[in-house]
VEXKOLDO-651053 format. One record per residue (C-alpha): residue in three letters; x, y, z; residue number from 1. Coordinates in nm, 4 decimals. Example, Ala and Ser with C-alpha at 12.3 -4.5 7.8 and 13.67 -1.06 7.14 Angstrom:
BEGIN
r / x / y / z / k
ALA / 1.2300 / -0.4500 / 0.7800 / 1
SER / 1.3670 / -0.1060 / 0.7140 / 2
***
This chain:
BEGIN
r / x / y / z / k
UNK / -0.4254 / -2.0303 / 2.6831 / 1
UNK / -0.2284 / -2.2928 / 2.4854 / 2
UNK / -0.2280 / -2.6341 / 2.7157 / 3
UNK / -0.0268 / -2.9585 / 2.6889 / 4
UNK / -0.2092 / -3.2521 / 2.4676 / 5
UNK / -0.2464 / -3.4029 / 2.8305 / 6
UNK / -0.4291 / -3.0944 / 2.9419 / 7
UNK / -0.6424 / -3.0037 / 2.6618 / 8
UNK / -0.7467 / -3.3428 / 2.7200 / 9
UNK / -0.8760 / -3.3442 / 3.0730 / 10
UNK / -1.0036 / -2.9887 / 2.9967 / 11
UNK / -1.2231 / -3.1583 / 2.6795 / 12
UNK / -1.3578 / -3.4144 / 2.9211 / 13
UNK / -1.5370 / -3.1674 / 3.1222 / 14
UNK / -1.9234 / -3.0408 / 3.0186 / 15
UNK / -1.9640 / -2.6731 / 3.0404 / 16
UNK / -2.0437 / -2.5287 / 3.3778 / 17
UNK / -2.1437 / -2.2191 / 3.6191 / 18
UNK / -1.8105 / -2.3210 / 3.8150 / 19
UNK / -1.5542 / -2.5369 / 3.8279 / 20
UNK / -1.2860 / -2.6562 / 4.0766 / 21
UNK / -0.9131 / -2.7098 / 3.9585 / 22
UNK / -0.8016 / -2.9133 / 4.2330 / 23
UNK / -0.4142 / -2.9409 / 4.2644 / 24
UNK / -0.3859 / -2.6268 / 3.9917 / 25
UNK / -0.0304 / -2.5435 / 3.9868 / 26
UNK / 0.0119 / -2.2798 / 3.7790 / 27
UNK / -0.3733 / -2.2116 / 3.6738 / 28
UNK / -0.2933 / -2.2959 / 3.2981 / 29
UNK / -0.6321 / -2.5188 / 3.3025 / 30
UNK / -0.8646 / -2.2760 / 3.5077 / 31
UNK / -0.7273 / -2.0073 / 3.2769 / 32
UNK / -0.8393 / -2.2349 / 2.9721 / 33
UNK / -1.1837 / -2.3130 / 3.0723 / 34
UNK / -1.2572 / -1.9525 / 3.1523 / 35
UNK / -1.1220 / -1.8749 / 2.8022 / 36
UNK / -1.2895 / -2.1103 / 2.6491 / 37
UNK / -1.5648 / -2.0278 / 2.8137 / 38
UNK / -1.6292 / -2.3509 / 2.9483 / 39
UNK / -1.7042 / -2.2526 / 3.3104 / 40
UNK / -1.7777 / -1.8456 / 3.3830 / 41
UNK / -1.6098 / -1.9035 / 3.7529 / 42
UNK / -1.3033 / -2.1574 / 3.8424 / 43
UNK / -1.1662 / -2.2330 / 4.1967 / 44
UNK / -0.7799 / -2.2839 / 4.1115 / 45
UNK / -0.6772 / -2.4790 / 4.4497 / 46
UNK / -0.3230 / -2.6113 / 4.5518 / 47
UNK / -0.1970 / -2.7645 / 4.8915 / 48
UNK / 0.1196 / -2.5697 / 4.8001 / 49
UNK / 0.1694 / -2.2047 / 4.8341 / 50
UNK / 0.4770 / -2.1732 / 4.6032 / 51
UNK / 0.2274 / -2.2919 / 4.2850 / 52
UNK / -0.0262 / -2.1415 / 4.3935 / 53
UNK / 0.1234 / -1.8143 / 4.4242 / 54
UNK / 0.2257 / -1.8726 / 4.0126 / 55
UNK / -0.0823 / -1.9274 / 3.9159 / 56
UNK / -0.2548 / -1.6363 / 4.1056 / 57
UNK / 0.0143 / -1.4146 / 3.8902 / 58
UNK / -0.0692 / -1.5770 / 3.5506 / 59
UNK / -0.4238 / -1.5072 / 3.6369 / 60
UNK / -0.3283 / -1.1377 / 3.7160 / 61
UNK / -0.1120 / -1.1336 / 3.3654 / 62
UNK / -0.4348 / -1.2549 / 3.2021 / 63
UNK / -0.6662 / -1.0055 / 3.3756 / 64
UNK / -0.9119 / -1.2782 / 3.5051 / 65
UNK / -0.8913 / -1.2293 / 3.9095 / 66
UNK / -1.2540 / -1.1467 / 3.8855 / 67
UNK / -1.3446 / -1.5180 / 3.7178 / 68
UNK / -1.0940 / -1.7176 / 3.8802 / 69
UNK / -0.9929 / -1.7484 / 4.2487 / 70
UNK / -0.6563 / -1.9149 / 4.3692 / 71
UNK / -0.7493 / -2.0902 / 4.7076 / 72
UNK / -0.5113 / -2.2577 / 4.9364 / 73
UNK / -0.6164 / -2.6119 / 5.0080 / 74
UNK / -0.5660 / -2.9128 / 5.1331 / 75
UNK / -0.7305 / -3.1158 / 4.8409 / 76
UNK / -1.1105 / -3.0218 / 4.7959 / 77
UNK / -1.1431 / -2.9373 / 5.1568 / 78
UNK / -1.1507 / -2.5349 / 5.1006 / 79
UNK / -1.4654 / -2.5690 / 4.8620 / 80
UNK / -1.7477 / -2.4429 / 5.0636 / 81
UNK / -2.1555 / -2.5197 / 5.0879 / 82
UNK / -2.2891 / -2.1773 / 5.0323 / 83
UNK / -2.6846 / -2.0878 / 5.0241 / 84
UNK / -2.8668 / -2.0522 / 4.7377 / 85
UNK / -3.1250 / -1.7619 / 4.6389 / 86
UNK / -3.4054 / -2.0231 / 4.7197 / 87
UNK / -3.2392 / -2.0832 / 5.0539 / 88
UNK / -3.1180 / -2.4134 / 4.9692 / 89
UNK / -2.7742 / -2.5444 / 5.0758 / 90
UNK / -2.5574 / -2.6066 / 4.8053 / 91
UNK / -2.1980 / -2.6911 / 4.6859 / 92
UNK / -2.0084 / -2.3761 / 4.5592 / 93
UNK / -1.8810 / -2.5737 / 4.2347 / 94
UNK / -2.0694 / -2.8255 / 3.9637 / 95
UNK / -1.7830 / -3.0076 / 3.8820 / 96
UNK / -1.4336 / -3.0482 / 3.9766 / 97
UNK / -1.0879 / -3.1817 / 3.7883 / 98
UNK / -0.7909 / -3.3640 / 3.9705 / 99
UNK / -0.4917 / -3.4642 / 3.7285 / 100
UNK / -0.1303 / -3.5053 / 3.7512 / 101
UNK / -0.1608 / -3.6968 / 4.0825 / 102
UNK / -0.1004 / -4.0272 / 4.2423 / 103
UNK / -0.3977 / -4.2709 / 4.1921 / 104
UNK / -0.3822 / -4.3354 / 4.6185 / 105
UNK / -0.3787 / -3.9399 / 4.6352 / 106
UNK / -0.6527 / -3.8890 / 4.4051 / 107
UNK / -0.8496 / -4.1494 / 4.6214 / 108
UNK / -0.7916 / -3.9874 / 4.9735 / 109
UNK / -0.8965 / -3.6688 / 4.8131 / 110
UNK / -1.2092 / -3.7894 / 4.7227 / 111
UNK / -1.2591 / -3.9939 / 5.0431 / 112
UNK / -1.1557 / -3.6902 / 5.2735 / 113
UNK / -1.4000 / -3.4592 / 5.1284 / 114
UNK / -1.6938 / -3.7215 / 4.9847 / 115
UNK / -2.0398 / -3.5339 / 5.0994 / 116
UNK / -1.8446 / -3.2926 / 4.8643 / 117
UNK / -1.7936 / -3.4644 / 4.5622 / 118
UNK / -2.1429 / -3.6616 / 4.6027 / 119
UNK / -2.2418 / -3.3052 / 4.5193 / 120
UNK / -2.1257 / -3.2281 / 4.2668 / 121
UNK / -2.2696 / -3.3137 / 3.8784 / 122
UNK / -1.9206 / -3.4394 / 3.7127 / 123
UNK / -1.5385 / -3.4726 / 3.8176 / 124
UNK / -1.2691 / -3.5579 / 3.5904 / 125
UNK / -0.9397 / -3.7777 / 3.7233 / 126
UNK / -0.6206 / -3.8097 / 3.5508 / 127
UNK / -0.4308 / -4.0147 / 3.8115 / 128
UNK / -0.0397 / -4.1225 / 3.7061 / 129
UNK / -0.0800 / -4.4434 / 3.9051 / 130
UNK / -0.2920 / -4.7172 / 4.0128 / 131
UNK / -0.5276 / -4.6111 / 3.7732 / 132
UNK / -0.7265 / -4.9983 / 3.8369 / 133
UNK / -0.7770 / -4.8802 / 4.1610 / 134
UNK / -0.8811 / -4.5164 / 4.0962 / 135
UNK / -1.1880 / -4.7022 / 3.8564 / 136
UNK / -1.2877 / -4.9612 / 4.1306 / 137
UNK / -1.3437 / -4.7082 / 4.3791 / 138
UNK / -1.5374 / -4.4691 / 4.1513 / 139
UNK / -1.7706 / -4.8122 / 4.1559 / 140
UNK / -1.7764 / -4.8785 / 4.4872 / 141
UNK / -1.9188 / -4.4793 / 4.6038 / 142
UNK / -2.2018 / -4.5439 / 4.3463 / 143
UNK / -2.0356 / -4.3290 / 4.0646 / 144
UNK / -1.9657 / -4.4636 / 3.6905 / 145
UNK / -1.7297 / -4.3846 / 3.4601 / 146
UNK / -1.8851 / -4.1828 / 3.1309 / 147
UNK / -1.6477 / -4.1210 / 2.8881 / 148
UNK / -1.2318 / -4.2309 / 2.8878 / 149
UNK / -0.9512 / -4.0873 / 2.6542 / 150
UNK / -0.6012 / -4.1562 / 2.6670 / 151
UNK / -0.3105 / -3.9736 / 2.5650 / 152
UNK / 0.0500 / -4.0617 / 2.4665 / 153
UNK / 0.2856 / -3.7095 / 2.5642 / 154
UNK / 0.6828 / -3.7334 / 2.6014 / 155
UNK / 0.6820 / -4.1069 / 2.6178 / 156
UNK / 0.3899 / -4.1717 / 2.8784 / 157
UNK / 0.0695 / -4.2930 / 2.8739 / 158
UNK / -0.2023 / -4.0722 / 3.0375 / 159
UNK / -0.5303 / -4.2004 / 3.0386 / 160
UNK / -0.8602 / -4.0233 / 3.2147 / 161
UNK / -1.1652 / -4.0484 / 3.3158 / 162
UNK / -1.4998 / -3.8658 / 3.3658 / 163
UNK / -1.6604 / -3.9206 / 3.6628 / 164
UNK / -2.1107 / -3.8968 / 3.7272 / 165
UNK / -2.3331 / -3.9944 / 3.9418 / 166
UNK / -2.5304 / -4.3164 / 3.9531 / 167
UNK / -2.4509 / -4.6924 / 3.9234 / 168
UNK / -2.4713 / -4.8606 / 3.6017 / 169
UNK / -2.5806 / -5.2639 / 3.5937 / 170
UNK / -2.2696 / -5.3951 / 3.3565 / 171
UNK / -2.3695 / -5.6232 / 3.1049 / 172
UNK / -2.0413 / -5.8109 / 3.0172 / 173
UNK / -2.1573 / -5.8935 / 2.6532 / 174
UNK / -2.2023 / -5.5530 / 2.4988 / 175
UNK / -1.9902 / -5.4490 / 2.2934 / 176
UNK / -1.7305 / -5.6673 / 2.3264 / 177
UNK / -1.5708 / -5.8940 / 2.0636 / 178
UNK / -1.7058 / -6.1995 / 1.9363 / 179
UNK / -1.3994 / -6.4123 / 2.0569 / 180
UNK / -1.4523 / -6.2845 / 2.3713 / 181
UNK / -1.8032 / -6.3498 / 2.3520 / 182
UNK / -1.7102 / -6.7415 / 2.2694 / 183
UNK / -1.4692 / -6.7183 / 2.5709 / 184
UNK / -1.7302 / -6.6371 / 2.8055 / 185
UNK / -1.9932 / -6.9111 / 2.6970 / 186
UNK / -1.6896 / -7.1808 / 2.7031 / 187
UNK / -1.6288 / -7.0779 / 3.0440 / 188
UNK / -1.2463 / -7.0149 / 2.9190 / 189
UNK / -1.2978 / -6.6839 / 3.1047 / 190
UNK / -1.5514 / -6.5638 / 3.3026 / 191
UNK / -1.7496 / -6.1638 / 3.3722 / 192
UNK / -1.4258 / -6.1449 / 3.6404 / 193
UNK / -1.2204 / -6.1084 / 3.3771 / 194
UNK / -1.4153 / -5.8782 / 3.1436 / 195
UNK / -1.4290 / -5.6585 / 3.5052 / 196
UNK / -1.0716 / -5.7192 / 3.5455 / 197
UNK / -0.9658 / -5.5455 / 3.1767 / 198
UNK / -1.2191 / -5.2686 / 3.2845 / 199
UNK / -1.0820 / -5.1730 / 3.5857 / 200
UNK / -0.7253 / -5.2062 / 3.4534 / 201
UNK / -0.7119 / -5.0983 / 3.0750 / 202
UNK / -1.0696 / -4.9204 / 3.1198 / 203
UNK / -1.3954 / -5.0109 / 2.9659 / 204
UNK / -1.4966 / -4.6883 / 2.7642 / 205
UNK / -1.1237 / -4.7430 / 2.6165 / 206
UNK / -1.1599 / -5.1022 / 2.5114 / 207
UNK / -1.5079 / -5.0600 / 2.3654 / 208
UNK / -1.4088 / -4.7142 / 2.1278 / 209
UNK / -1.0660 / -4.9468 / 2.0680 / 210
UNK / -0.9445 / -4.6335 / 2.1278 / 211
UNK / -0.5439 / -4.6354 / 1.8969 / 212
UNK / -0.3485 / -4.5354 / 2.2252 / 213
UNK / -0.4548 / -4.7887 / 2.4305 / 214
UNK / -0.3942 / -5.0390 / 2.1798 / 215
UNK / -0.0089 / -4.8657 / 2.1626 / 216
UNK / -0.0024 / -4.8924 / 2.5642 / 217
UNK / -0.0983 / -5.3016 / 2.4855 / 218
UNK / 0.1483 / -5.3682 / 2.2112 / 219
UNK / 0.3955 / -5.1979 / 2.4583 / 220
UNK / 0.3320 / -5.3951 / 2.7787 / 221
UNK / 0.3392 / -5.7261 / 2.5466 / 222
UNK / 0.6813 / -5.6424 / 2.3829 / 223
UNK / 0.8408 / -5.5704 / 2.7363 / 224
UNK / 0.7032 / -5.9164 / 2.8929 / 225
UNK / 0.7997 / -6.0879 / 2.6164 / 226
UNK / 1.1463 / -5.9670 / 2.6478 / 227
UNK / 1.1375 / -6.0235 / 3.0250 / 228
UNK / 1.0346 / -6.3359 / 2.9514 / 229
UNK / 1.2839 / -6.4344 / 2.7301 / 230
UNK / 1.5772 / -6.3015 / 2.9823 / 231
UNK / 1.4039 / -6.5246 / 3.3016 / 232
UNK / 1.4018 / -6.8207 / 3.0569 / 233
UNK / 1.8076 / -6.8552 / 3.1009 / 234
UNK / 1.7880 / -6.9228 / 3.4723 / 235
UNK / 1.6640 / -7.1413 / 3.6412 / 236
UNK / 1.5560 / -7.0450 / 4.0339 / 237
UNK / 1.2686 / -7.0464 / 4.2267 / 238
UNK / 1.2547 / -6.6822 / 4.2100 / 239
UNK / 1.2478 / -6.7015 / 3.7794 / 240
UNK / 0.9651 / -6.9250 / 3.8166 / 241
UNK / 0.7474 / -6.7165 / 4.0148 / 242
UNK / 0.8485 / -6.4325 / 3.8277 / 243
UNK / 0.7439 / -6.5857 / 3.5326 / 244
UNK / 0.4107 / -6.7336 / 3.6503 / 245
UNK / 0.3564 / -6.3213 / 3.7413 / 246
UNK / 0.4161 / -6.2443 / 3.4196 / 247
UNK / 0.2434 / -6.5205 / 3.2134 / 248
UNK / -0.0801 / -6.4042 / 3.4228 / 249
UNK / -0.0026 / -6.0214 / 3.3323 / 250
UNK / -0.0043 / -6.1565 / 2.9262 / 251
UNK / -0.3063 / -6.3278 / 2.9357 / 252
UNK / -0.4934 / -6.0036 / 2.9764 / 253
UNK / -0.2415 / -5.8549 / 2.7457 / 254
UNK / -0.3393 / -6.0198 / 2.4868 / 255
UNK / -0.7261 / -6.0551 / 2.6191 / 256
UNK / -0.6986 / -5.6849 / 2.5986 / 257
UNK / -0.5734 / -5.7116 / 2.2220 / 258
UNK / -0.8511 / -5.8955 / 2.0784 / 259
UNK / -1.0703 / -5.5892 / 2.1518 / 260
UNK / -0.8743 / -5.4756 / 1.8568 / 261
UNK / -0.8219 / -5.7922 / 1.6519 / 262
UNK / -1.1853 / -5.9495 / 1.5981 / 263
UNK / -1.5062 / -5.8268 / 1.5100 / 264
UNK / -1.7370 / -5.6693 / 1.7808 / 265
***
């Protein structure tokens, strides 16, 4: 199964397991992938929608894998079951789970509606389209981290993801970040807010690798402020001002966010 660069990416993201859950599946390209590619020997393809689920319970007939994969009306993650083990022991029916191609609010009340579930499970991956800040500060605040990032540039958007596992991590603001930053923080010109800020809103794994599409998504965001900018700077309202103090705030991360990739680590 040939997947979109978006896709292939989320699928990468994911560590091999016994079973995995495709939450929101549509048409089962992905849970067809990873049972191709071996990278889970059962998948759970789930959708709140009967019209794509019903396509990708047919591609999975056309591909001859009904006995590996298992289309399963849901409501979110809420269909996955706790099932007993050989030893007796309750456990989640899946290891790890994937939600992409959703809201970032969606992805959220996903997790939140079914959280004993996902506290269960070793790994998830998230590929939300928006509010992606928020997606990372919750993943913090139910005592999960964020191990690995990528981010992909398909049809003219920006698609970054995550990989989701258990267990807090304390942050130390100085690693790995660039010297100027570094001078910044001892100054007091910024302060670990900040650093948390860029995390949460360009994300940390992304910034440290100075991964090349990220830095694209930056050079972006500063061209189209700057020309915002430039278009407010003919009137002169209240409204401009404001507008302008918004957007003044939004550049100083910009370009916080470009030193990661302009100075020496």
């Amino acid at each position: 199964m040939e997947l979109s660069r978006r896709l292939q990416a989320v699928a990468d993201l994911l560590d091999c397991h016994q079973s995995i859950a495709d939450i929101g599946c549509d048409h089962g390209f992905v849970s067809i992938y990873l049972i191709e590619s071996k990278k889970a020997s059962r998948c759970l393809a789930m959708d709140v929608n009967k019209g794509p689920l019903e396509r990708a319970r047919e591609h999975v007939i056309g591909k001859r894998l009904s006995t590996y994969i298992e289309t399963r009306l849901s409501d979110g993650a809420k269909a996955i079951q706790f099932v007993t083990g050989e030893n007796g022991e309750t456990k989640l029916e899946v290891e790890a789970a994937l939600i992409a191609g959703m809201g970032g609010r969606l992805t959220i009340q996903i997790i939140k509606d079914s959280i004993d579930k996902f506290k269960s499970m070793e790994e998830f991956v998230l590929q939300p389209q928006s509010e992606i800040s928020k997606v990372r500060q919750f993943v913090r605040e139910i005592g999960y981290h964020i191990e690995k990032e990528n981010m992909i540039l398909e049809d003219g958007k920006f698609y970054p993801m995550m990989k989701v596992v258990r267990g807090e991590v304390c942050c130390d603001y100085t690693e790995k970040i660039p010297n100027s930053l570094k001078k910044s923080l001892e100054t007091g010109a910024i302060n670990e807010a900040d650093i948390q800020w860029m995390y949460d809103e360009y994300g940390e794994w992304l910034l440290k690798e100075r991964n090349q599409t990220l830095l694209q998504f930056l050079q972006r965001e500063n061209s189209l402020y700057s020309d915002i900018m430039e278009n407010l700077g003919r009137t002169d309202t209240l409204k401009s001002e404001l507008r302008q103090k918004e957007i003044r705030e939004k550049q100083k991360y910009i370009n916080l966010g470009l030193e990661w990739f302009e100075d020496e680590m």
